[in-house]
C-alpha positions in Angstrom: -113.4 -38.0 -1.6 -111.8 -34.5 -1.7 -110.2 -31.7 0.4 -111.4 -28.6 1.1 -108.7 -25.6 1.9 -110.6 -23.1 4.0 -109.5 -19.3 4.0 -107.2 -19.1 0.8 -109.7 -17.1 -0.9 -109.8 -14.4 2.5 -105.8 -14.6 2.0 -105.7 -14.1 -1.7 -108.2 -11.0 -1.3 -105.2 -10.0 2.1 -102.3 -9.8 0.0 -103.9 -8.0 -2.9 -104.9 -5.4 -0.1 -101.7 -5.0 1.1 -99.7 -4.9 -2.2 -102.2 -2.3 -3.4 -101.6 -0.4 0.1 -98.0 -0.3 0.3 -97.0 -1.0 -3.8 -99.4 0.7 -5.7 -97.3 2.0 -8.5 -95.6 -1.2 -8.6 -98.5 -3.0 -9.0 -99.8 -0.7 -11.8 -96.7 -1.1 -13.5 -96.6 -4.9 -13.2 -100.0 -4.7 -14.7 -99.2 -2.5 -17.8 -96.0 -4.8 -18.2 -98.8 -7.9 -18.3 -100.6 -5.5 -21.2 -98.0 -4.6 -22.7 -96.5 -8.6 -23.0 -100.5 -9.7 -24.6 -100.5 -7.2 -26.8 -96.9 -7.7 -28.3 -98.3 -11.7 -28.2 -101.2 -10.8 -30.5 -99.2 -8.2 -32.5 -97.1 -11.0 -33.0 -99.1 -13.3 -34.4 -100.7 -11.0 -37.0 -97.2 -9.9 -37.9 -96.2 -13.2 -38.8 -99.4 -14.3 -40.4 -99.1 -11.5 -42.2 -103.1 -10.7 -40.9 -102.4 -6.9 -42.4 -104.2 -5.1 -45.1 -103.8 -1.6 -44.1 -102.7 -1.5 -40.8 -106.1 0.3 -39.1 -106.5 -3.1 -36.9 -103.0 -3.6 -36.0 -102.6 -0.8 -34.9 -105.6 -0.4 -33.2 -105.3 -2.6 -30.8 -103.9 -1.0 -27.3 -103.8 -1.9 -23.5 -105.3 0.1 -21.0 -106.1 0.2 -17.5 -109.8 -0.4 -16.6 -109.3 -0.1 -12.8 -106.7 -0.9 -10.3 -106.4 -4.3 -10.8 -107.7 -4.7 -14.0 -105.9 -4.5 -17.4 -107.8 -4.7 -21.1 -106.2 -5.2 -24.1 -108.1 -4.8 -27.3 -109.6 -2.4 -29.7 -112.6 -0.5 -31.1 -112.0 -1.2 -35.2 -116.1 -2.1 -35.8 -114.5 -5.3 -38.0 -112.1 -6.8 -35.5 -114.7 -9.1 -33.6 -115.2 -10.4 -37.9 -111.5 -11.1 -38.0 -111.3 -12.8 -34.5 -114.4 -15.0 -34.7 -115.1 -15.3 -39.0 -117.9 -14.0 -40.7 -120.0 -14.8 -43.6 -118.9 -13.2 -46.9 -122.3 -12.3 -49.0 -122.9 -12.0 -52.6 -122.1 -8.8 -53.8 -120.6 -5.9 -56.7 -117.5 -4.3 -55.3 -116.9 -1.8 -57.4 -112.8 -0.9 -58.0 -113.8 2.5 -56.3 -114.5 0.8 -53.0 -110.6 -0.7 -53.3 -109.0 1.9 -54.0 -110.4 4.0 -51.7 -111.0 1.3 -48.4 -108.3 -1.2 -49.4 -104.6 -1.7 -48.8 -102.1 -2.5 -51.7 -102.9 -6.1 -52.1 -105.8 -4.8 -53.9 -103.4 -4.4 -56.8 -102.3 -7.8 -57.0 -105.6 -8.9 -58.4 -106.6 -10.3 -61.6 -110.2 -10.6 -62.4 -112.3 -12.2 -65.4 -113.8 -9.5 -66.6 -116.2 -9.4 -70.4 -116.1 -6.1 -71.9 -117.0 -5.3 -75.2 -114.5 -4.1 -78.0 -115.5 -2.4 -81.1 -114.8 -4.6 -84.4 -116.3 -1.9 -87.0 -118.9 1.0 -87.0 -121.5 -1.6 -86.9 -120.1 -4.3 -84.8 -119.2 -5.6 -81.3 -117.7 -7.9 -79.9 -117.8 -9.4 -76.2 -114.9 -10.5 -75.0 -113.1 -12.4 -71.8 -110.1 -11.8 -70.8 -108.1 -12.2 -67.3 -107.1 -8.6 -66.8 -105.2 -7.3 -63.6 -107.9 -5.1 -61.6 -105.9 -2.1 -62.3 -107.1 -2.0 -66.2 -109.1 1.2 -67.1 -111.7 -1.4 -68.2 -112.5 -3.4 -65.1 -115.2 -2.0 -62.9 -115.1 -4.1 -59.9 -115.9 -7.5 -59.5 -118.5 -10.3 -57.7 -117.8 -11.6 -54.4 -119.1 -15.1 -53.6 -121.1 -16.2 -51.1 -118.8 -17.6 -47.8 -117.8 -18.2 -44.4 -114.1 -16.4 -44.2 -112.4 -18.4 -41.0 -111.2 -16.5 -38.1 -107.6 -16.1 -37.6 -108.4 -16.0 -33.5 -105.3 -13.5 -33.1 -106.5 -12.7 -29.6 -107.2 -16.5 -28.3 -104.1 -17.8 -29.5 -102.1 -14.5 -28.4 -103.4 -15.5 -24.8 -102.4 -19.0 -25.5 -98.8 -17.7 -26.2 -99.2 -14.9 -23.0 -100.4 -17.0 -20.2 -96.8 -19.1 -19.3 -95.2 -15.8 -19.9 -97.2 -13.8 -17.6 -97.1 -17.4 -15.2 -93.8 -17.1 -14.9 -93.0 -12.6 -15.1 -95.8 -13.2 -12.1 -94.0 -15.4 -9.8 -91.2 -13.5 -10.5 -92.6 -10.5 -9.2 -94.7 -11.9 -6.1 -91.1 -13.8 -5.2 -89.6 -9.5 -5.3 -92.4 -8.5 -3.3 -92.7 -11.3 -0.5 -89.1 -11.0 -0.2 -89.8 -6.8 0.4 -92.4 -8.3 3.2 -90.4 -10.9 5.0 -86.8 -9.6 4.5 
C-alpha cells in the first residue's frame, strides 16, 4: 500500500521557471555559493589529510557553471580520477631525475637501499649496502613495487560533508524567496 502525490513534479519544474524568470542573478549566485561551499568541502579535506605533493591538484580543482541551473565542481589534472578512485602502482625504475624534476619536496625525505660499489685498491671493489637519503650523489633512483595505492575519495566524502550544508543554505534561500512571492 502506498500514496501517490500527483503534480509535484509539474510544480517543482513551476517554481524553477519562475525563480529563473524573475531572480536570475540570484539564482546564479545562489548556485556559485553551492560551488563555492563543495569545493572549500573537498579543499578541506585534502588540506587536512595533507593529500598535497605539489599543489597542481589542489589547486586545480574549480567550480563553474555548466548552464543555468547547473553547477560542476572538479578538475582536469589527467591523475585526479587515480587519486579519487586508487590505482594500481606497477613495477618500475624511477630514476632521481624523474623526482626532482615531477615531484614535490617530500621527495627529499627519502632514504633508499641502495648497493654501489667503492674502490678498495687499484685492483679491487667492493659492493656495498647502505641506507642513504635519496639526495646522495650516488643513488640513481630506486624500484617501485607492484600495488594497489587506495583512494583517498576527496570528492565523495567532500559531498558527504556539503550536502546538510547546502540542505540547510537551500532552505534558507527558498524561505528569502517565497517570502519575496507571498509578502
Amino acid at each position: 500500500m502506498g500514496w501517490e502525490t500527483k503534480g509535484l513534479d509539474d510544480f517543482q519544474k513551476r517554481v524553477l521557471e519562475f525563480v529563473n524568470n524573475n531572480w536570475p542573478e540570484e539564482k546564479q549566485n545562489e548556485l556559485m555559493k553551492l560551488g563555492k561551499m563543495y569545493q572549500r568541502e573537498v579543499k578541506d579535506i585534502m588540506n587536512d589529510e595533507n593529500i598535497i605533493d605539489t599543489g597542481r591538484l589542489i589547486n586545480s580543482i574549480t567550480n563553474n557553471r555548466v548552464d543555468k541551473n547547473t553547477i560542476e565542481v572538479g578538475t582536469n589534472v589527467d591523475y585526479a580520477l587515480d587519486v579519487e578512485e586508487g590505482h594500481v602502482q606497477h613495477k618500475r625504475f624511477v630514476p632521481t631525475s624523474a623526482l626532482k624534476n615531477g615531484s614535490g619536496k617530500k621527495w627529499k625525505q627519502l632514504s633508499i637501499n641502495t648497493t654501489f660499489e667503492s674502490k678498495i685498491n687499484n685492483y679491487t671493489y667492493m659492493n656495498e649496502t647502505q641506507q642513504l637519503p635519496v639526495t646522495d650523489k650516488r643513488v640513481k633512483g630506486f624500484m617501485l613495487k607492484e600495488k594497489f595505492i587506495p583512494g583517498k575519495h576527496m570528492f565523495k566524502r567532500g559531498w558527504i560533508r556539503f550536502k546538510p550544508k547546502a540542505e540547510q543554505e537551500l532552505k534558507r534561500w527558498t524561505d528569502e524567496m517565497f517570502k519575496r512571492i507571498c509578502g
